[in-house]
C-alpha positions in Angstrom: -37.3 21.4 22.3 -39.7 18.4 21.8 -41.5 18.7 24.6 -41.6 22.3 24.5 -43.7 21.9 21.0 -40.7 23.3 18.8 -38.0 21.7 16.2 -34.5 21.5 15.8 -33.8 23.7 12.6 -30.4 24.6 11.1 -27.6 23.5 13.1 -24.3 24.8 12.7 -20.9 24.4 14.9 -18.5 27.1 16.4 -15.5 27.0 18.5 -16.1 27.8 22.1 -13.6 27.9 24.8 -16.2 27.4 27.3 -19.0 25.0 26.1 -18.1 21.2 25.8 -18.1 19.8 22.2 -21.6 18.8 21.1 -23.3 20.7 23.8 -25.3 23.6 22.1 -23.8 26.6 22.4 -26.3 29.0 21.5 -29.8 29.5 19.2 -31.8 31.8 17.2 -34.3 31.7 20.4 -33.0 32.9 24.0 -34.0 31.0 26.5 -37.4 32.5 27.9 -38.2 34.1 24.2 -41.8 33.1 23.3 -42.4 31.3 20.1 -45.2 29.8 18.2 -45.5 25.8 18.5 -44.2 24.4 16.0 -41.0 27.1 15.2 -37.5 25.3 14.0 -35.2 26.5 16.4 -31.8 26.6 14.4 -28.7 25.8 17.0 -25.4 26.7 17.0 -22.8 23.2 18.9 -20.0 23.6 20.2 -16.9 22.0 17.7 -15.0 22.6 21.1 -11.9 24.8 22.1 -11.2 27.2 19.4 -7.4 27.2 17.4 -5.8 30.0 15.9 -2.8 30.1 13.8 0.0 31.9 14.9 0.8 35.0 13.0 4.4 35.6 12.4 5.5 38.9 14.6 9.3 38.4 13.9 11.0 42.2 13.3 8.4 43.6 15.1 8.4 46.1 18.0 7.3 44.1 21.3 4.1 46.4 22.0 2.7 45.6 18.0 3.9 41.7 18.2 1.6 41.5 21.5 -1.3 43.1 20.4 -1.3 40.7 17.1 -0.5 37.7 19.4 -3.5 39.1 21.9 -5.5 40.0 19.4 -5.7 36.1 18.0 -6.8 35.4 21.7 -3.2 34.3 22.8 -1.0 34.9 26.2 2.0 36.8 25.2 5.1 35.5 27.3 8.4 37.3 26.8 11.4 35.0 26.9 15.2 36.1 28.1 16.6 38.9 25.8 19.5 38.0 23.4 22.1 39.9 22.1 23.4 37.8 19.2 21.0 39.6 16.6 21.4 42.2 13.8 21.7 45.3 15.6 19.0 46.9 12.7 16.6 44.4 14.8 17.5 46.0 18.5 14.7 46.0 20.7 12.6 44.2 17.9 11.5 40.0 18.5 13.7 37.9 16.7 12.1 34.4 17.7 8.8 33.5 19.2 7.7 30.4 20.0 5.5 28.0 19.3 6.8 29.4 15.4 4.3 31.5 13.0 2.6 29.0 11.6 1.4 26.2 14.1 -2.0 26.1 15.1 -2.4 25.9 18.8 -5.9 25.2 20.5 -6.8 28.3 22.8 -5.8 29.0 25.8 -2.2 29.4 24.6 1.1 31.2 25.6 3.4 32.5 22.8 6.6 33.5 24.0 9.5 36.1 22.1 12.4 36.9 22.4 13.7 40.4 21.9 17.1 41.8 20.6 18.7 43.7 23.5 21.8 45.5 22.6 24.1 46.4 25.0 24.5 50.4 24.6 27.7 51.2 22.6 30.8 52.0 25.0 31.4 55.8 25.5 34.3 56.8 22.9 37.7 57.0 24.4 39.9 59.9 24.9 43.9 60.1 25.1 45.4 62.6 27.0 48.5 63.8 27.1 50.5 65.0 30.2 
């Protein structure tokens, strides 16, 4: 910026999965913009891969727990089914894993598990002969 006849302004940081830590990220001037000499250009640093704590999708449907979990920026992974679970929870996630609550550095994989249920067995009938 120096020998360009401009300052360093404001600097602030922001996650980026993309741009090493302490390299600038972005600025309040694109690249080619013309500015008067002397303008403070304010830059935004990269504080490096961005982190996200996990929301807790436990009792939820599998289509809404994966568009939380996406929506945070994670990979969704769904894990074996299980069937020892309340059957008020079938086809629901029961676990997930890392747990709601940790905070994981992006790119990450959450993976749930789902109640599966075996249907109920058709109801017998005696007959007589």
């Amino acid at each position: 910026l120096a020998a360009s006849g401009l300052s360093v302004g404001a600097q602030n940081q922001a996650c980026s999965n993309s741009i090493p830590q302490g390299q600038v990220s972005g600025s309040n001037a694109a690249a080619g913009t013309q500015v008067a000499r002397g303008t403070a250009v304010n830059l935004t640093v990269s504080s490096g891969p961005c982190q996200v704590v996990i929301e807790n999708v436990v009792g939820q449907s599998s289509s809404d727990a994966t568009g939380v979990l996406q929506g945070q920026g994670l990979t969704v992974s769904v894990g074996p089914p299980t069937t020892v679970c309340d059957p008020s929870q079938n086809g629901n996630v029961v676990s997930q894993s890392p747990p709601a609550g940790n905070q994981v550095t992006l790119p990450a994989t959450d993976t749930i598990t789902l109640c599966s249920l075996p249907p109920p067995p058709p109801p017998t009938t005696t007959t007589t002969s």
